[in-house]
N, C-alpha and C positions, 0 to 999 in steps of 0.2 A: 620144778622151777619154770611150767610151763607160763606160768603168769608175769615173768623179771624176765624183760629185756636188758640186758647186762652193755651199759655206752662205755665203759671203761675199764678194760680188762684187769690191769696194772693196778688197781688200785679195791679190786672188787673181792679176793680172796682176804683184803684185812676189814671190810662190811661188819661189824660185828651181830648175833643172831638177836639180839635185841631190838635192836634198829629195823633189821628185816620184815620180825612179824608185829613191827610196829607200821612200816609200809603195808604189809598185808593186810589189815586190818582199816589200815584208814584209808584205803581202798576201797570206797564201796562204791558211788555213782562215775566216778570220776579218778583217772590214773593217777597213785600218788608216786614222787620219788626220793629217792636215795641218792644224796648230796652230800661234798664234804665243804664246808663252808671254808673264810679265809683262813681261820683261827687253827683249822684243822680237824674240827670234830662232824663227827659225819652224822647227819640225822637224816630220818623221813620228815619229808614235804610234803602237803596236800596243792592242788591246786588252788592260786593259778602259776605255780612254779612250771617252770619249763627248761629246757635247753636251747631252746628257741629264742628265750628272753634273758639270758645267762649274761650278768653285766661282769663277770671276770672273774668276782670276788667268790662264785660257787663252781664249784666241779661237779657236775652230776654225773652218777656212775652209776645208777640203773632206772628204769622205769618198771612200777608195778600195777598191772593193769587189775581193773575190778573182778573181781569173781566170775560173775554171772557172762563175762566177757569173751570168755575160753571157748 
């Protein structure tokens, strides 16, 4: 898990493994994340998603940084 920065604890053991090495994977130049939208379904984001720009309606609960990054 050396590569997931985990921003939201509370809600990061229900992430399903799907979604995970679906962040892993589209992770490759640039960190993607793991968000749960307003609806409530949690996906991976590529950039240019962030926490940074987070207009309410997403919850972001981890960041997965690239491979080669480690």
């Amino acid at each position: 898990m050396d590569r997931i920065r985990v921003l939201e604890e509370a809600l990061w053991r229900d992430v399903p493994a799907d979604v995970i090495e679906e962040a892993k994977r589209a992770a490759k130049a640039e960190p993607s994340w793991i968000a749960m939208q307003g609806n409530g379904h949690v996906v991976a984001m590529t950039a240019p998603g962030s926490p940074d720009a987070a207009t309410g309606d997403m919850i972001y609960i981890a960041e997965v940084s690239p491979a080669s990054a480690r």
